[in-house]
N, C-alpha and C positions, 0 to 999 in steps of 0.2 A: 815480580818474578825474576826480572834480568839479573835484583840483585842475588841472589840463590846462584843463578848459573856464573855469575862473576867468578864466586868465591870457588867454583871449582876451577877457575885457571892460576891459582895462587895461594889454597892450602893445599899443607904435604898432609898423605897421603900412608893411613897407619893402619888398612884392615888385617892385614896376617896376622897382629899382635891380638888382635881382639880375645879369642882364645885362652889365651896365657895368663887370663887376669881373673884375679881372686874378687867379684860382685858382691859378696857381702855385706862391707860396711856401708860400699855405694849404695848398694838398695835400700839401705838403712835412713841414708840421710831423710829429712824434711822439707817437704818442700809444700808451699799455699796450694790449691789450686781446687777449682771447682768448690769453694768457702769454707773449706776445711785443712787441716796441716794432716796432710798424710806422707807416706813412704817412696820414697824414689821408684820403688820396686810398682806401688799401684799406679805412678801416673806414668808408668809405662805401657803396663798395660791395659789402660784405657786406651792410652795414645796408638798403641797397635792395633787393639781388637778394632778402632775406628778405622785406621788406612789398610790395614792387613786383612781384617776377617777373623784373627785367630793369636794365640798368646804367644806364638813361637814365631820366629820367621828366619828358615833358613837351617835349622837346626841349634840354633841360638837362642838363649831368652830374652825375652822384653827389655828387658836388664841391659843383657850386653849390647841388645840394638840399638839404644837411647844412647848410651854410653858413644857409642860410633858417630849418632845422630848428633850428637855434642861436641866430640871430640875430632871425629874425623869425616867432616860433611860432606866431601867430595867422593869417598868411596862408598858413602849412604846414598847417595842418589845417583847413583849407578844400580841400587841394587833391588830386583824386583820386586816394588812393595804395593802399588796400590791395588787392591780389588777392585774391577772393574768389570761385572759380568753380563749387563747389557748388551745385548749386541747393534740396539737400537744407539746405545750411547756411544759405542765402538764406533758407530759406522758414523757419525755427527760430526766425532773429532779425526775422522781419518787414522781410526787406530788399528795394526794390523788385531787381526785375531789370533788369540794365543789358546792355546787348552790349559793353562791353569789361569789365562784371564788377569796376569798378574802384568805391570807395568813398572817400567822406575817412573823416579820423577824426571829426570831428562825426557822420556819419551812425554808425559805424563802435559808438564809442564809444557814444551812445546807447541803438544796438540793443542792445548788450553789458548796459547798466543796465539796461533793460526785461526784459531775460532772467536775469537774476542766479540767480532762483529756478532755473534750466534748466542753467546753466552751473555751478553752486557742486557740484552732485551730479557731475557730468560731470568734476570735476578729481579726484575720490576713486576712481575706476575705473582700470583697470590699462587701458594702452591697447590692448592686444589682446581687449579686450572692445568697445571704441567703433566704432562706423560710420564712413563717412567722412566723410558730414556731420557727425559728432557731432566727430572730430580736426577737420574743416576750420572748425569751429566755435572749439575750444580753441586752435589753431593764428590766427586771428584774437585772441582775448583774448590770445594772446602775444605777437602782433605791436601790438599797442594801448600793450601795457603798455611796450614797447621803444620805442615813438616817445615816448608819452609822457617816459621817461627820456631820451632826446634831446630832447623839446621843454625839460625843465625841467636840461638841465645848464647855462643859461649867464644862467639869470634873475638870478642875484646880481648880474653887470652891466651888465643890459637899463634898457632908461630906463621906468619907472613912469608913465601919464598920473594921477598925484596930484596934488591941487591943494592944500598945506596951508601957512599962511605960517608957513615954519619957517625958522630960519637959514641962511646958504650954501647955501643953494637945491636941497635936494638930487634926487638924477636914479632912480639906479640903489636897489637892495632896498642895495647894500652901503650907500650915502651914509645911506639911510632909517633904517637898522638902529641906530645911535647915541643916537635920539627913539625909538623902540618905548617900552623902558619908560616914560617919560614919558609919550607917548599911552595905552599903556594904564591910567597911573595917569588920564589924566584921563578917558579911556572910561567907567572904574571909577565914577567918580565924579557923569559924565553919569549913569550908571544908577541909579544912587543917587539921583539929586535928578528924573530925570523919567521912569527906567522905563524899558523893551525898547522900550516903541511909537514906531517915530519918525515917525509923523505928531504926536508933540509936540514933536520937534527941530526946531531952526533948520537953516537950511542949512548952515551953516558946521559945527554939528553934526553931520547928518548926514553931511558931508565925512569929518568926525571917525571916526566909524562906520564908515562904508566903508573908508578908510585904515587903521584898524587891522584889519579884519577881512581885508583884502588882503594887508597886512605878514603876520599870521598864517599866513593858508595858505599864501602863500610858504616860510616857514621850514619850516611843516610837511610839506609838500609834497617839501623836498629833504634832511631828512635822512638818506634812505638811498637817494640819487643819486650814486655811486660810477662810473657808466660810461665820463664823461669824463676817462678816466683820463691829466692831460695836466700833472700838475704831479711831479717825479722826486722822489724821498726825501730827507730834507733830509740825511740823512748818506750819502748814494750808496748803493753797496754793489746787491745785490740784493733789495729789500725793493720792493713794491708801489708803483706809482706813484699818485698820488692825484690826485682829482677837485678843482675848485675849491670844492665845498662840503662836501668831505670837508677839506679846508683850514680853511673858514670854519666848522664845528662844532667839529672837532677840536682845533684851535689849536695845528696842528703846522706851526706856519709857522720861517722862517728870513729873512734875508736875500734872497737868491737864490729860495726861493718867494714872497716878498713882490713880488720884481720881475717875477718872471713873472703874477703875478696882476696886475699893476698893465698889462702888457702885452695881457694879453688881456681888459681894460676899455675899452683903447683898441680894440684892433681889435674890439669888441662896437658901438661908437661910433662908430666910422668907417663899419661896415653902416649903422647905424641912421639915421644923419647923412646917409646918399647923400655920402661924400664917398670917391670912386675914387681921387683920389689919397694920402689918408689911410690909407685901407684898404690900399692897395700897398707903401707905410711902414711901418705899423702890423704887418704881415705876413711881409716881410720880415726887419724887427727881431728879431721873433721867431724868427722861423726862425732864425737869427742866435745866439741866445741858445740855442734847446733842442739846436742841433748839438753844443755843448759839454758838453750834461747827461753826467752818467756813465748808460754802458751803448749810448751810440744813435749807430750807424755813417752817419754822412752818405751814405757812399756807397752801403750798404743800401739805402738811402730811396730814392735815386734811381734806384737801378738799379729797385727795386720798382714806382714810380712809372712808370715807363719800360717796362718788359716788360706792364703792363698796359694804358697807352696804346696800344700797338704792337700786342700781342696777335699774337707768333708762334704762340703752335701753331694759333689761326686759321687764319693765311696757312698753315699746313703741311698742315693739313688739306686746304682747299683746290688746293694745287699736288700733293699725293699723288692727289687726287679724276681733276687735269688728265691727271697722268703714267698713272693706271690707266685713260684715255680711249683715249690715246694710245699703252698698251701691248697694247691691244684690236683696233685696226686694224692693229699690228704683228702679231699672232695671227692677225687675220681672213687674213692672203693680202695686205695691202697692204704692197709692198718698199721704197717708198721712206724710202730712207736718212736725210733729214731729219726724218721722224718719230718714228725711233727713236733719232736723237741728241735732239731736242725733248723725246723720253719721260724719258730718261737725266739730263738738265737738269732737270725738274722734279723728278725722283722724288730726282735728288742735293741739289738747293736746300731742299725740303721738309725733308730728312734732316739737311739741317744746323743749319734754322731749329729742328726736332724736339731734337736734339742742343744746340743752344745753347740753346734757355729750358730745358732740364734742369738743366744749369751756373748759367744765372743762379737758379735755387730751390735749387739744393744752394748759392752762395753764397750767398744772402741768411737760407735755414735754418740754416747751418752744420752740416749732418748730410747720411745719404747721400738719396738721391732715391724712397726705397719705401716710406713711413711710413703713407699713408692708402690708401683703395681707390682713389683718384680718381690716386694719385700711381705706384700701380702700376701702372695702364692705361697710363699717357703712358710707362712704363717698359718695359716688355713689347712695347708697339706699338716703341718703337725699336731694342731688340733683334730684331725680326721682321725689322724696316726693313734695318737695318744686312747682316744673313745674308742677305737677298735680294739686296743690293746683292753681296754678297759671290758667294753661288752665280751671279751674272749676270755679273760679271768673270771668271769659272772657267768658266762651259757657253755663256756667248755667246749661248742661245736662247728671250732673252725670260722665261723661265721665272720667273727672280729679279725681273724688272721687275715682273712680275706679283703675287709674293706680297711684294715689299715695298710696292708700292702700293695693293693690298686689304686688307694688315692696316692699313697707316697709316692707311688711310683709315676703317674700321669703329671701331678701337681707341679712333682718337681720337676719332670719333662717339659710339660708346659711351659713351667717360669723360663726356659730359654729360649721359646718363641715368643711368648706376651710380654715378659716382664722384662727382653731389652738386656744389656750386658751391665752386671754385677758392678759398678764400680761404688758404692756405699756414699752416693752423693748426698749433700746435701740438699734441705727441701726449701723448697718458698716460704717466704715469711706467713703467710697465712695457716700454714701445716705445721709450722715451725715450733708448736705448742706440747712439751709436754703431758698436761694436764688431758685437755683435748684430745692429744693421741692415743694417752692410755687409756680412756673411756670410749669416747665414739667410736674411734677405728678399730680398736679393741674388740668392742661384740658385735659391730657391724662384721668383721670378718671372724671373727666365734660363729656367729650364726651361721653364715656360709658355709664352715665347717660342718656344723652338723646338719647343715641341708640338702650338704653334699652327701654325708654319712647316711640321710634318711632315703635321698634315692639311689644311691648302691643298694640298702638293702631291699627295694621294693625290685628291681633287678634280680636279686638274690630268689627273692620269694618270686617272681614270674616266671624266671627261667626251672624254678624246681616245680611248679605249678605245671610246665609244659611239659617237663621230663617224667609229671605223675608221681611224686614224692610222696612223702607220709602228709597226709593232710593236718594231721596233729602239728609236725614240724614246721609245717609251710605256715600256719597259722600263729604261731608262736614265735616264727621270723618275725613277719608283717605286725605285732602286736610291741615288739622292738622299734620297728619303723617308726609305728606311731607315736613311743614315745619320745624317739628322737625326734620326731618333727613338733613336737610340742617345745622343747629345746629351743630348737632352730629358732622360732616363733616368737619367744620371750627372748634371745638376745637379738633379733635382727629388729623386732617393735622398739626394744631400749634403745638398741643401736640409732633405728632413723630417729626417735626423739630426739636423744643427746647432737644426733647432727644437725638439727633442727634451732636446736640453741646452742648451738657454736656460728650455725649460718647466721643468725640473729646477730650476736658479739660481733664477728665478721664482716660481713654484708647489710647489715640493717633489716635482713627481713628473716624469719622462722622455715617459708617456704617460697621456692623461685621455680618448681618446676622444672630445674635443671636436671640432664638427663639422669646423672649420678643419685639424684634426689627421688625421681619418676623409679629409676632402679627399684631402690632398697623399697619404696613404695610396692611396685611391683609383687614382689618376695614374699612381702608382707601379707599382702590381699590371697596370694595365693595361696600360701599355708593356710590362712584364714580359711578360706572356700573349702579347700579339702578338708581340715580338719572337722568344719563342720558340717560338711557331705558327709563325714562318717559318721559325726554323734549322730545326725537326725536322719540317717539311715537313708540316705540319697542315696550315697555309695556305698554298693557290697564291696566285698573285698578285692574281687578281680579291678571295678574303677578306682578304687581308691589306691591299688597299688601302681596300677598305671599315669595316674595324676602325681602320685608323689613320686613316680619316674622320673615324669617330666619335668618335675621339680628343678634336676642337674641342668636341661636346656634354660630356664628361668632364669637360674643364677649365672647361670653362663653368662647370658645375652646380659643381665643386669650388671653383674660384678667386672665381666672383660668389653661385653658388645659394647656399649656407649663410650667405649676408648676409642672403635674405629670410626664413631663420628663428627670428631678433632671440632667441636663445641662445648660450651657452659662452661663454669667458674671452674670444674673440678679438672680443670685440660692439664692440670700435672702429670696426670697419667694415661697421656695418649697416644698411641702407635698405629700406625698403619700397615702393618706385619703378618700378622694374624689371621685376617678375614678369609681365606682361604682354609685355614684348620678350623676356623669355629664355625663355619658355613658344613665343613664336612661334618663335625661333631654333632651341631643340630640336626643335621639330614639323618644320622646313624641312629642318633637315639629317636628322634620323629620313627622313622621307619620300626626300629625296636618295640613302638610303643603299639604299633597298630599292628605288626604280624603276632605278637602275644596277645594283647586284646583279641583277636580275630579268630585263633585257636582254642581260647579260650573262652569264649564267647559261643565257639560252634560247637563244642564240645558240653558245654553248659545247656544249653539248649537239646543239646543230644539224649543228655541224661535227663531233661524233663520229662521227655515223651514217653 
């Protein structure tokens, strides 16, 4: 950490210019990171969304803050960035309390030194032992430690305020680096002739001193600065992309990495320099140069670039939000016809917006679209989507307007509590299949899909049941329900099969028990029970609409609950975030399930007598 705060007593110092500069082609470049060659633009904002909370900071983009975080380190850690909202973790590190909760790193970093003794025991505990101050604690130290590694990947060609009369005038740690031995032989040798104290040195001396002792932490500082991972393999191929100072230790340079280091000297230089049109040059150049590296799809980039600028499933959310307004007033008794082509309009424009950034992550991943939790939600909600759309073209009465515009609209709300922030990582080698994904994970979350769809509409039919509807209609819902759940049924049974012998290929065994596995089991047995509570006339229609309710708690608990119990093989997708909304969810629909049973139940009874 000391080295971070070094380097703010000796780079200058270039935030006003931030502003002025055309982000474009910078967010364009390529760079390694998290096992995939993505866009400047996305590993920023992961990098934010981690120490920020949020894509912007400051009224700036991710973009321009990286850029700063690169270019000009000493006025980035000045500047309030880390989320810290604990107040338990506040008060641990002695931090004042702020009402936006926002820290630099000088304060940030500090506290962390002063607490060393506090925090060193705190990294040896298994984290299902720690408080949440105590994680929101260690979760700070790991956000420190990552800006730091952004602050110190691009000091090799930041300009030095050294003042030493050396030859060719040198600027940057790389120009310095040539004199190192020589200053430290002559260091050496000040010490030798007047000793550590330098209140006996000259100025020039102590110049002497400081310069070397700067040069020093620098070097040491970045030998194991690996993050900016932005220079390609010198013999292609699929080998790890390297950082510039994994470059400059390693001396695995070539040609072609020669020139890209020498490129992004300049553009280090053109920041520095305030000179915007330099840097638009310098940038471009680049961009220019890394299109051609082997492995990195130009048009990935862009399209990458592009769907996060845009940010459909937003707008999709959104317009599913409008259409489930609009399919509401169609519900209440209100006929007019323009509302419900209005409804139809949105609920379709959402479903495509929904539908196309699927297409653009499965092009830019090059795999199918179910890989993480986050990427099943957006999965599932559009299979709801699609069936409602579908059953509304087929019954005409609203009904499908309805459960496509509630699920899009939850689902994709959801995905920003369960499913964790968007960055289109890559998966573990065990997920890492293809084949596999397009089948198991596939109808395992199809069925979800429609299991979802089968208890909206038993919802549908409960709530019209209570309000005393056409008993013709209500029964003609609920006869929809059923075949949805028959649906459900046959892809969530293929589903656990096919995961059954992938677990096999995988693990050695067909069944382990594991929670993800008990899940989809789960689903299964349940659909099972009800649907055949209804052939063999267990269940009238009142319990059978109330069991395929509950159906939505079922897959809840199966499909998100066993993420918040951070065990079994399938721990790819595990959060601890959540449990508080899906605790209320289950209590909502529990409670739902028994005041409509209970009315409808006394009321049945009523009518017997």
């Amino acid at each position: 950490m000391r080295f971070s705060l070094a380097i703010i007593l000796w780079l200058l110092s270039s935030a006003a210019f931030a502003d002025q500069l055309n982000y474009d082609a910078f967010s364009h470049l390529p760079i390694q990171h998290e096992g995939r060659i993505k866009p400047m633009q996305t590993f920023a904002l992961v990098a934010l969304e981690k120490l920020h909370g949020a894509s912007h900071i400051g009224g700036e983009s991710a973009t321009a803050w990286l850029a700063q975080a690169m270019f000009d380190p000493a006025s980035a850690m000045e500047q309030p960035l880390f989320l810290l909202k604990d107040a338990d973790a506040q008060a641990m590190l002695s931090l004042p309390a702020k009402l936006d909760n926002l820290y630099s790193f000088s304060e940030s970093s500090q506290a962390i030194a002063a607490n060393r003794s506090l925090i060193e025991p705190l990294l040896q505990r298994p984290a299902t032992e720690l408080s949440a101050g105590q994680r929101a604690v260690l979760e700070l130290y790991d956000n420190t430690a990552l800006f730091t590694q952004i602050t110190l990947s691009c000091t090799l060609f930041l300009h030095l305020s050294i003042d030493l009369p050396l030859e060719n005038h040198p600027s940057s740690f790389a120009d310095y680096y040539q004199f190192l031995p020589g200053l430290q032989k002559s260091l050496k040798a000040l010490i030798a002739r007047k000793g550590t104290d330098p209140d006996h040195y000259t100025p020039s001396e102590i110049a002497l001193a400081e310069a070397v002792e700067r040069l020093d932490i620098t070097l040491e500082s970045s030998r194991d600065n690996a993050l900016l991972r932005v220079i390609p393999p010198v013999w292609g191929g699929d080998d790890a992309w390297l950082s510039p100072w994994a470059i400059f230790h390693s001396g695995q340079g070539s040609p072609q990495s020669a020139g890209l280091m020498k490129s992004w000297r300049e553009l280090a230089a053109s920041y520095q320099e305030h000179d915007a049109e330099r840097w638009q040059k310098a940038s471009t150049a680049l961009l220019e140069k890394m299109q051609t590296a082997p492995g990195v799809r130009a048009g990935a980039l862009s399209l990458e670039v592009l769907y996060y600028d845009w940010w459909p499933l937003g707008k999709s959310m959104i317009l599913y939000m409008i259409g489930f307004v609009l399919t509401l007033f169609c519900l209440s008794g209100f006929r007019a016809h323009p509302v419900r082509i209005a409804a139809i309009g949105a609920t379709t424009s959402a479903a495509l917006l929904h539908f196309t950034s699927i297409i653009v992550r499965v092009t830019i991943l090059e795999r199918p679209p179910v890989g993480t939790l986050y990427e099943s939600l957006l999965f599932v909600s559009l299979i709801a989507v699609l069936f409602g759309l579908f059953l509304e073209f087929r019954m005409r009465n609203n009904l499908g307007l309805l459960v496509a515009t509630l699920s899009g609209s939850i689902l994709l709300f959801a995905s920003q509590s369960f499913g964790g922030d968007d960055t289109m990582s890559m998966l573990i080698a065990v997920l890492n299949t293809n084949f596999w994904l397009a089948t198991h994970v596939l109808c395992i979350t199809t069925g979800y899909g429609f299991g979802l769809v089968a208890g909206i509409i038993a919802h549908v039919y409960l709530i019209m049941r209570c309000a005393r509807r056409d008993p013709d209609k209500t029964r003609q819902i609920l006869r929809g329900g059923y075949g949805t759940a028959l649906i459900a049924l046959l892809f969530t049974s293929l589903g656990t099969i096919l995961g059954g012998i992938w677990a096999d290929q995988s693990w050695g065994r067909f069944w382990g028990w594991d929670p993800k596995e008990n899940g989809a089991m789960l689903i299964c047995l349940w659909l099972i029970w009800t649907l055949h509570g209804r052939i063999s006339g267990r269940f009238h229609e009142r319990g059978f609409a109330v069991a395929m309710a509950m159906l939505n708690v079922v897959i809840a608990l199966s499909w998100l609950g066993v993420n918040l119990l951070a065990t079994g093989l399938h721990s790819y997708g595990f959060t601890d975030k959540a449990a508080l909304s899906l605790g209320l969810f289950c209590a909502a629909e529990f409670s739902f399930a028994v005041i409509t049973y209970s009315i409808l139940r006394r009321r049945d009874h009523a009518a017997s007598l």
